[in-house]
VONUKOL-241611 format. One record per residue (C-alpha): residue number from 1; z, x, y. Coordinates in Angstrom, 3 decimals, padded with zeros to 6 digits. Layout:
<atoms>
ATOM  resi        c3        c1        c2
ATOM   NUM         Z         X         Y
...
</atoms>
This chain:
<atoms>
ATOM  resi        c3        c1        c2
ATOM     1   038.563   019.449  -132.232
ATOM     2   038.885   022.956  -130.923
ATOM     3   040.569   024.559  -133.508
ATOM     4   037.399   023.333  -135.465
ATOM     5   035.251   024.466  -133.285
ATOM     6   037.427   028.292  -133.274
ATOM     7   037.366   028.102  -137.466
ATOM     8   032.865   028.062  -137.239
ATOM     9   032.626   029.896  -134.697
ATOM    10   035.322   032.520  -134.082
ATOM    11   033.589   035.052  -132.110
ATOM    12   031.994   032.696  -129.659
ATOM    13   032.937   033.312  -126.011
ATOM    14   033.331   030.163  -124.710
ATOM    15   035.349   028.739  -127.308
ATOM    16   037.659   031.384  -127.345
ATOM    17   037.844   030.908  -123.483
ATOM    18   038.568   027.342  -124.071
ATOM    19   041.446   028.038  -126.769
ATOM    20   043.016   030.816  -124.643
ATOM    21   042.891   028.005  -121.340
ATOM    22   045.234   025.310  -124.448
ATOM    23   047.616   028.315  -125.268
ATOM    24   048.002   029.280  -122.097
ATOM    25   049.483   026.349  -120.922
ATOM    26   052.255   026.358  -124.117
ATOM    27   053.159   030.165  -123.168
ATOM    28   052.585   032.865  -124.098
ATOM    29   051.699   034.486  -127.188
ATOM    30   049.902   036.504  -129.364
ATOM    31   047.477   033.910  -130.545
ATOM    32   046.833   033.702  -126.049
ATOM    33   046.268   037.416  -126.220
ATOM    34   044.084   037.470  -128.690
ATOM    35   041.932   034.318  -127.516
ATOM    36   041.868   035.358  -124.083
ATOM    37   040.647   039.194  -125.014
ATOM    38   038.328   038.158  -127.269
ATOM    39   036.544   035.942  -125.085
ATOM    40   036.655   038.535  -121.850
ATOM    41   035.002   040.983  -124.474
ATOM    42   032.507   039.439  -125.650
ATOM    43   030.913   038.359  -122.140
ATOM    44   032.275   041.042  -120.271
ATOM    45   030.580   040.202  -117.373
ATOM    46   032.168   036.366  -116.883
ATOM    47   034.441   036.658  -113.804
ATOM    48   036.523   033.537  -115.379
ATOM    49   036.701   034.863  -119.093
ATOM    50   038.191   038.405  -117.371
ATOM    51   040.251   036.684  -114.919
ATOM    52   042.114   034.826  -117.763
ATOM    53   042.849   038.039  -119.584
ATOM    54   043.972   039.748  -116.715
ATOM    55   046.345   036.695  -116.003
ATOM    56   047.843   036.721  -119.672
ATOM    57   047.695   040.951  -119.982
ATOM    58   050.099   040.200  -116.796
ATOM    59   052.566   037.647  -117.799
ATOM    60   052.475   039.797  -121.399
ATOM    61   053.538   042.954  -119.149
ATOM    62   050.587   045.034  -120.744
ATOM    63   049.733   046.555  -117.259
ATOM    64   047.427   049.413  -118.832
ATOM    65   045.239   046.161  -120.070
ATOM    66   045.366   044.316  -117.024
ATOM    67   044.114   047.299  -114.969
ATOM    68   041.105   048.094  -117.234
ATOM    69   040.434   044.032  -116.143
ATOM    70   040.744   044.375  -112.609
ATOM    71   038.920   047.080  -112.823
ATOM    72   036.224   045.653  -113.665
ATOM    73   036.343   042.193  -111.672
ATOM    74   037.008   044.635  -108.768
ATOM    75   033.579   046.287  -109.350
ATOM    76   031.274   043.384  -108.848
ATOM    77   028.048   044.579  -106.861
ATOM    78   027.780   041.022  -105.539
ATOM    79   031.514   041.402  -103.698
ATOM    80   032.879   037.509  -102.777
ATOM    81   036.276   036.472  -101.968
ATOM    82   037.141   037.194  -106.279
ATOM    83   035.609   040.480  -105.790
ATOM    84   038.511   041.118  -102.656
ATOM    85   041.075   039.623  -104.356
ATOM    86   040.714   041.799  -107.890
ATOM    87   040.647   044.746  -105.556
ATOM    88   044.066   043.639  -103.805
ATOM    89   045.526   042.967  -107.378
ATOM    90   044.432   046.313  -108.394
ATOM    91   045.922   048.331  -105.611
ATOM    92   049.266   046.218  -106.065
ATOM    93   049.106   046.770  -109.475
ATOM    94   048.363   050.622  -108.728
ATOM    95   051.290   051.036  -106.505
ATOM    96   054.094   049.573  -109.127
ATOM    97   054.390   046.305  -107.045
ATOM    98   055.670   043.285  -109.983
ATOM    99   053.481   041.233  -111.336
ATOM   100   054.030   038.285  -109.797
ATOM   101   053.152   039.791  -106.716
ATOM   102   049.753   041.164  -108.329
ATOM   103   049.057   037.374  -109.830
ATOM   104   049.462   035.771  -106.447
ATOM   105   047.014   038.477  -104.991
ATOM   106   044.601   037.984  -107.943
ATOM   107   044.965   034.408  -107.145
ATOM   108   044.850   033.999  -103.979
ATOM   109   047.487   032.395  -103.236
ATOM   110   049.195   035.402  -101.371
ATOM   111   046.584   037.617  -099.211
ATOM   112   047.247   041.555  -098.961
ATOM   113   049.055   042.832  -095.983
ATOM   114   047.265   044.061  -093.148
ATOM   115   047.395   047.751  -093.039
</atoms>
């Protein structure tokens, strides 16, 4: 049903989104990449869409891509707890730390060291 739904409309957001989310959890991949770019691109400002690309630019080891991401989830006028967290990620991420460390800040599921 989604690869249907990818072949009539393959430059819809959402779908893409939806595809990337699939592939993502068989590995990665170029056909991930693509998805999960795609769909960050073309509704640039959907924390979610972004978040996913970030993730997969990550695992893929394309830091340069991933920062241009973070960048941008970091610069949310609105701030939030996912505003806090992209900034962690990105100063990880600026400071050579792995990325494992700057998923688990992204994520939440580590919190940034207290200065």
């Amino acid at each position: 049903f989604l690869m249907q739904a990818y072949r009539q409309r393959r430059n819809d957001a959402p779908t893409l989104y939806q595809l990337a989310r699939v592939l993502y959890a068989k590995g990665p991949g170029v056909s991930l990449s693509n998805a999960a770019e795609a769909a960050s691109v073309l509704e640039p400002q959907n924390g979610e869409y972004a978040h996913l690309a970030v993730s997969v630019q990550l695992e893929a080891g394309d830091r340069a891509k991933a920062q241009r991401g973070l960048l941008a989830l970091s610069s949310n006028p609105h701030g939030g707890e996912n505003t806090d967290r992209a900034r962690a990620a990105l100063q990880a991420l600026q400071n050579n730390q792995d990325a494992i460390e700057v998923h688990a800040l992204l994520n939440g599921t580590r919190k940034p060291a207290k200065p």
